[in-house]
Structures are given as structure tokens and as C-alpha cells.
N, C-alpha and C positions, 0 to 999 in steps of 0.2 A: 811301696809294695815289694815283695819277692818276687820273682820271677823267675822262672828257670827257660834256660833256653837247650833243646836236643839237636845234637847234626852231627852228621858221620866224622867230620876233622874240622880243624881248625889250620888246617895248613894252609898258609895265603897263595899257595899253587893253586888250592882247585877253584878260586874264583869268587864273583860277587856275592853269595851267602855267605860263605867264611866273612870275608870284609863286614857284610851287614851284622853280622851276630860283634864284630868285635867294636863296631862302631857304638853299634844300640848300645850298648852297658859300658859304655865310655862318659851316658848324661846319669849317674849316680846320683846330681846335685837336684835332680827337678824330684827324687823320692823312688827314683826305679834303681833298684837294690837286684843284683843279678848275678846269677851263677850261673853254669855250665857244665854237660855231660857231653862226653864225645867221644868216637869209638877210636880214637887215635892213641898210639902208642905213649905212653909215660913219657917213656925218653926222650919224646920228639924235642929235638931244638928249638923246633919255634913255640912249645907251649910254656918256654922258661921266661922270657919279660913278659909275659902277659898280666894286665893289671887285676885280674877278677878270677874269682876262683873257678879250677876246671878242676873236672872229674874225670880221668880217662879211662877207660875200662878197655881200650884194647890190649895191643890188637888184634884186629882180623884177616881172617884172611882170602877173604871172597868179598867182593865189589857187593854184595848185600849185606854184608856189614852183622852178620848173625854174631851176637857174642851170649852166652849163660848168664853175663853177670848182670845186661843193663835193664831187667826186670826186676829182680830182685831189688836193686837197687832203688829203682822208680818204687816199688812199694813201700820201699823202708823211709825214704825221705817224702812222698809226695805231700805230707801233712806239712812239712817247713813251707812250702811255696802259695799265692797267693793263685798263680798260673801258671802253666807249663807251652811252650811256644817251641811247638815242632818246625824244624826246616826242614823242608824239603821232601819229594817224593820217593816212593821204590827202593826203600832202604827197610833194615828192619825194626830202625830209629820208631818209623813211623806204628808200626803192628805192637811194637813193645809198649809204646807210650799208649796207647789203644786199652791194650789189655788190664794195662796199671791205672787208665785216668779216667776214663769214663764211666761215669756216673760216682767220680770219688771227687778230683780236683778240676777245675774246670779247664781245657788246654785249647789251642787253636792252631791251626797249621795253616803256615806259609810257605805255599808251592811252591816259589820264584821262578814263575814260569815252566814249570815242570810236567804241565797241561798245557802244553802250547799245541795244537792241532799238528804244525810244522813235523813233528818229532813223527807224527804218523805218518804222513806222508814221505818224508825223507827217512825215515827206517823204518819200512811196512813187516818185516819180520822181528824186528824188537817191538812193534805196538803191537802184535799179535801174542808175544812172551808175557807182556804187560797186562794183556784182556785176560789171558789165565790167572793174571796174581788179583786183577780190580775187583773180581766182585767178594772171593774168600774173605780178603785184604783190604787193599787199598782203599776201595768205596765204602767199607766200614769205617774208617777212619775221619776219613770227611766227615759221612752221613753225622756221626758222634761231637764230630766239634762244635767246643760253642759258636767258633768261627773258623770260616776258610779264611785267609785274608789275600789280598792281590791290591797289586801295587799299582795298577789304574785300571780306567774302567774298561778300556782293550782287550789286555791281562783277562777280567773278569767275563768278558763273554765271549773271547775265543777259545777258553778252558773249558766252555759248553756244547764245545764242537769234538772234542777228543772222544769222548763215549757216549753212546746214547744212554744210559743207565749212568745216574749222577743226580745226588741231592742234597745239596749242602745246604750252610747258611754262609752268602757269601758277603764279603767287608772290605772295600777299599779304604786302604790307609796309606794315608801323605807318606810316601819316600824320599830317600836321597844320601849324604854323605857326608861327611866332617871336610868343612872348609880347610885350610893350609895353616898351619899355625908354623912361626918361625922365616927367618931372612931369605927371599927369596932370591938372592946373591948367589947367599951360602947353597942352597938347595940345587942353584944350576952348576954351580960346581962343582958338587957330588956327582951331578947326572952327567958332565963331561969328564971326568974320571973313568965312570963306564963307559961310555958312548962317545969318541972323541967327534963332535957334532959342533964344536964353540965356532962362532963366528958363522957361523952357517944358518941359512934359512932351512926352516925340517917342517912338514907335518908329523903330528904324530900317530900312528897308532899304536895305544895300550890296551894289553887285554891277553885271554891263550891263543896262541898259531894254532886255531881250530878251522876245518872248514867250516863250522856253522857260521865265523865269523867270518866269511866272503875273503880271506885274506889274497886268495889266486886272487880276486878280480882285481883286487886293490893294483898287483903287483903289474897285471897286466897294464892298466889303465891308463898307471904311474908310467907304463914305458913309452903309450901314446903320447901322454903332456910333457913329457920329459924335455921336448925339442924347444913346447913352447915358454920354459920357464927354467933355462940351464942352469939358475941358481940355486933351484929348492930342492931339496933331499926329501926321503921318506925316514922314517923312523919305525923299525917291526920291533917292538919292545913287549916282552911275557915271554912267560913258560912253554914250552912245545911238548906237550905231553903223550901226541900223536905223532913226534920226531918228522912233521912236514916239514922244516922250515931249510932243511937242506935242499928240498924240491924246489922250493919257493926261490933259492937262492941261487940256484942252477936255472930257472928262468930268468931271475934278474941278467942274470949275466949275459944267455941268449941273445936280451934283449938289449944290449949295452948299456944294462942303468948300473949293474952290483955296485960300481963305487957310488952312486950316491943313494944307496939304501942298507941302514944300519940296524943291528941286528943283536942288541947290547943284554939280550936274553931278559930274564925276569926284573924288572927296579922295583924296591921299596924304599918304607922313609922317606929322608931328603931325596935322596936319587928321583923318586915317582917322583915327588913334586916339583924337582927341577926340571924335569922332561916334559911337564905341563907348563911349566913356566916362561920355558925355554922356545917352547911350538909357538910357530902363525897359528895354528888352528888342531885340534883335534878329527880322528876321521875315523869309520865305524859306518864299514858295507855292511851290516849281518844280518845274516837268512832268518834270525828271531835273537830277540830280545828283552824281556819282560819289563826290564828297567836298563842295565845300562849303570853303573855305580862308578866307572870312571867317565863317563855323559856330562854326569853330576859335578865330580870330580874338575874337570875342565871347565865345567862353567864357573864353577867356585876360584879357579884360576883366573877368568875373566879372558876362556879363549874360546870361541867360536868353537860350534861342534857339527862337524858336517856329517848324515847320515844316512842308513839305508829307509824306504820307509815300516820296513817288518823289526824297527825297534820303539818299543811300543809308543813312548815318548817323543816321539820325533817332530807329531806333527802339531805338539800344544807348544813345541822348543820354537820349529818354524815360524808359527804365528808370533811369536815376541817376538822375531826377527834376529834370537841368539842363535842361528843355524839354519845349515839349508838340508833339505831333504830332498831323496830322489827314490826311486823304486830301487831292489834288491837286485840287480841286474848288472853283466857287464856294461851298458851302454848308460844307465843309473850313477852307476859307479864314475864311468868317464864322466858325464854330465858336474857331476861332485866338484869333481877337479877340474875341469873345464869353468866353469861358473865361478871355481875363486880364485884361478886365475886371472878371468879376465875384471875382479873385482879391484877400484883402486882402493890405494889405502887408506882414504878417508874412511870409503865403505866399511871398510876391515876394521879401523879404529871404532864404529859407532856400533856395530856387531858384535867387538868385543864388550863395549858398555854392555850394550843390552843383554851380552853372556851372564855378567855380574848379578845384573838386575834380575836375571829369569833365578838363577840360584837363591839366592836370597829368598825370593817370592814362596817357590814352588819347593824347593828340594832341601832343605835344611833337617835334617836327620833328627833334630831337635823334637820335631811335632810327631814323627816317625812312635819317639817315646812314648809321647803323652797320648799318641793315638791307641797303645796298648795298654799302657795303664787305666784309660778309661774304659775299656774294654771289659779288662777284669774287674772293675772296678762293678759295673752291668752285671759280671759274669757274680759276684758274689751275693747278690738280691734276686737271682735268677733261680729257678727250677730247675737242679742237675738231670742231662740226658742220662737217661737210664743206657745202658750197652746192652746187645743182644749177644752175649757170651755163649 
């Protein structure tokens, strides 16, 4: 089948949708045939190795992503596609594909988390900005899709706590990540060329130096157990897009840890994979999560993933015994780190099996495909929603 997939950029700065959209049309081989529109500049650098075809129509130049062209466009092509699979919310990705697909090609949107309750509570005057665009907008959008989709069942029913007005038709489908392909020698050597970390024990965290992702806590925590494990370093590894990590780095120091917390800014490629290769364990306090695509990522590595428990996954990870969870909390957070320190390393060795094991099982991006393809597959014997234009 054809597929198109919509999202504001493809730049592997802004995070786990990007990664998702480039992974999913990575399985060509099982019949999913895929293309891309996205409001990102022509020129961008990183839209040049990419293996599947992108259409870029920016740029723009406001964080809503309004561009003339990406209507027009959706009407002239929406007869080649099979489906159209919106990412993400509060763009005008979403209101365009609305306008062009509903009741013509049948499309479905994936929030990743973009209905987390979280986001209201923690910024009460952008969920108030929000309530102005849901009902024009946004809750049209949904209401028309053949499918919402959310990536567990979590996901799916705390996105029913953000608005009291919401009526979708909603679909969880199997998530996760493209395992590590290539020497994972080679790959820790790449990540110690950034990071000069070789020979050293590290947790890692990979991800944005965002507060949503608990990073203060992490840093304090880390300076609590510092005393009791003088070997282990921390790893802050991603992009700072909110330019915290200079803060972050003037408390390490406060705290006497800065030399053993490294801060090797954004890895791809080999580099990510060696830095997962390279860690005792993975680690990920964050205030929300929907999925978590380097979670994934680390388990596919065969490394423990320690977490907060507001990622949504955490506690089906726990139960298989590939990671321990704890509350979103500073003393959560210490707990994290306290508990695998004082784990030995047999423990840590049979944790990391069963890391292996949960991936394989659960998160293979593989079924990720075929869960959309049979979707549309539904979607083309089905009765097109008509749009209220």
C-alpha cells in the first residue's frame, strides 16, 4: 500500500516522531510503500541521505507551521495514497490534511502523546491557547479520522482527561524501534570520539535537555549517589533547545560531580548506538512520556532501562524485570539510582537478558507497520466520514 505520512520536520532535533516517521518507512519489504510531506526547508541537511521520498514545502515561519502550499498540494496528490497518517498535534499539518482528506482519502492521526493531561497542568495558559484552537480545529480533526492512534493503552485514556469535548475513534497500535544494525565495537568508538567516556562506567541519558524530561532531578540525585559509587559517571546526551544544559552544568559543578557528568550534546548513527552500547543501564525521570523511542532503543541494545513512572511504558517494562520504575519525583529519581547501585552484577547481567527479551517481544517497529497497513487496509471497505466543511 501507499502511504503518506504529514509532520512539521523531519529534523532528528525535535525528537521521537521525527525518529518514528523515519523508522516506519524503513520496512518497504513487508508492502508499505511510503512518502512524506513536511514543512521543513528544502535545504535542510538532514533531508539529503534520507532513503524515501520527502516533499518539503517550507519553510515557515511560526511554530504553527501555516504554509499556502500544503493544501493545495494534499489535493493534487491525495488520489496516489492508499492512507494519509498525520503526526502530531497543534500544527496546521493537522487542519490542512482535515480539509483535503476527509470524506475523500481515508487518514488517521497519531498524537504521540500530544494529549497527555500533563501539558495542562504544567502550562495552564498554553492549554487555555489550545481550548481556543480544539473546538474550530483540532477536535475536528480527530472527530473525522478513521483513526486516532496511541501507542498504549495509558496513552489512550489519559488523552481523555485533556478536554471534556472529544470524540474520536480511538486504536492502539504495537510501538517501538529499529534494533542496532552493524559492529558494536565500531559504534562505541564513534560515541568515544564524542564523549571521551572509554574505560569508564556511565549511565546514560539520551533524549532533549528538556525540563519535561526530569533532567534537574536526574542531576541532583546523581550528586546524592555520587559518594556511594565513585566510579560511575552520568552521560546528558541530546540537543538543548531550551539552552538549560549550561544550568544543569553549573549545578553539577556546585555539587562536585561536573567531572563525572558528560555532556557530548546531540549523537547519531554509530555514535547513538555506541553510547547505548557502551552504558550499565539507560535512565529517563520524565514528567510524561507516551512511548519513550530510545526506552526502545536501549532495550534492543540489551541494557536495562530505569524510569520515571509518568513514561507510559514503564510499568509493562518493570513487570518483565527489563527495568525498574519509580514515581516522577526527586526522591523517585534518587530511589532509581540508589536501587541499581546497590544491585550486583549478576542481578544487572539477568536484567540486561530480559532487556533483550522485552524488545524483541513487545517493541519491534516491525508490527508498528503492519499495524497500519491493516488499518487501511479496514479503512478501504469502510464507509468514508463525511467532513462538516
Amino acid at each position: 500500500m501507499r502511504i503518506l505520512h504529514i509532520i512539521g520536520t523531519l529534523d532528528p532535533a525535535a525528537g521521537g516522531p521525527t525518529e518514528s516517521v523515519r523508522v516506519l518507512l524503513s520496512y518497504s519489504p513487508i508492502g508499505y510503500t511510503g512518502e512524506v510531506v513536511t514543512l521543513d526547508d528544502p535545504a535542510a541537511p538532514y533531508l539529503k541521505e534520507i532513503p524515501f521520498p520527502v516533499h518539503a514545502l517550507g519553510p515557515t515561519n511560526t511554530t504553527y507551521g501555516y504554509t499556502r502550499k500544503l493544501l493545495p498540494w494534499l489535493i493534487e496528490n491525495r488520489d496516489r495514497f492508499d492512507g494519509v497518517v498525520v503526526n502530531g498535534l497543534w500544527q496546521y499539518c493537522g487542519l490542512a490534511a482535515w480539509r483535503a482528506l476527509a470524506g475523500n482519502t481515508p487518514y488517521v492521526v497519531f498524537t504521540h502523546g500530544m494529549l497527555d493531561p500533563y501539558f495542562k497542568h504544567a502550562f495552564p495558559l498554553k492549554h487555555l491557547k489550545k481550548w481556543l484552537y480544539w473546538v474550530p480545529a483540532e477536535y475536528r480533526v480527530l472527530r473525522d479520522a478513521y483513526r486516532v492512534l496511541f501507542t498504549c493503552e495509558a496513552e489512550k485514556t489519559l488523552a481523555e482527561e485533556s478536554f471534556w469535548l472529544h470524540r474520536w475513534n480511538p486504536y492502539v497500535v504495537p510501538y517501538g524501534a529499529s534494533g542496532p544494525t552493524g559492529d558494536p565495537e565500531v559504534q562505541k568508538r564513534s560515541f568515544f570520539m564524542q564523549c571521551p567516556v572509554e574505560g569508564k562506567r556511565y549511565l546514560l541519558f539520551l533524549g532533549r535537555i528538556h525540563r519535561k524530561k526530569g533532567c534537574d532531578m536526574l542531576i541532583d540525585a546523581f550528586a546524592k549517589v555520587a559518594g556511594d559509587d565513585p566510579e560511575l559517571d552520568l552521560v546528558m546526551a541530546g540537543p538543548d533547545q531550551q539552552h538549560w544544559s549550561e544550568t544543569l552544568q553549573r549545578s553539577a559543578e556546585l555539587a562536585g560531580i561536573g567531572k563525572r557528568v558528560h555532556w557530548p550534546g546531540m549523537v547519531t548513527g554509530d555514535a547513538k548506538w555506541g553510547a547505548f552500547f557502551g552504558a550499565e543501564a539507560f535512565i529517563l525521570p520524565s514528567h510524561q512520556e507516551n512511548f519513550g523511542i530510545a526506552v526502545a532503543e536501549a532495550l534492543a541494545c540489551g541494557k536495562p532501562v530505569l524510569l520515571a513512572d509518568k513514561v507510559n511504558i514503564a510499568a509493562e517494562i518493570a513487570a518483565d524485570g527489563a527495568g525498574l520504575m519509580e514515581p516522577d519525583t526527586p526522591e523517585g529519581t534518587l530511589k532509581l539510582l540508589k536501587d541499581w547501585i546497590a544491585m550486583t552484577q549478576h542481578q544487572r547481567n539477568e536484567m540486561a537478558k530480559r532487556a533483550y527479551q522485552c524488545f524483541e517481544r513487545r517493541y519491534d517497529m516491525q508490527e508498528n507497520a503492519k499495524a497500519i497497513i491493516r488499518l487501511f487496509e479496514s479503512a478501504a471497505v469502510a464507509t468514508p466520514v463525511s467532513a462538516n466543511i
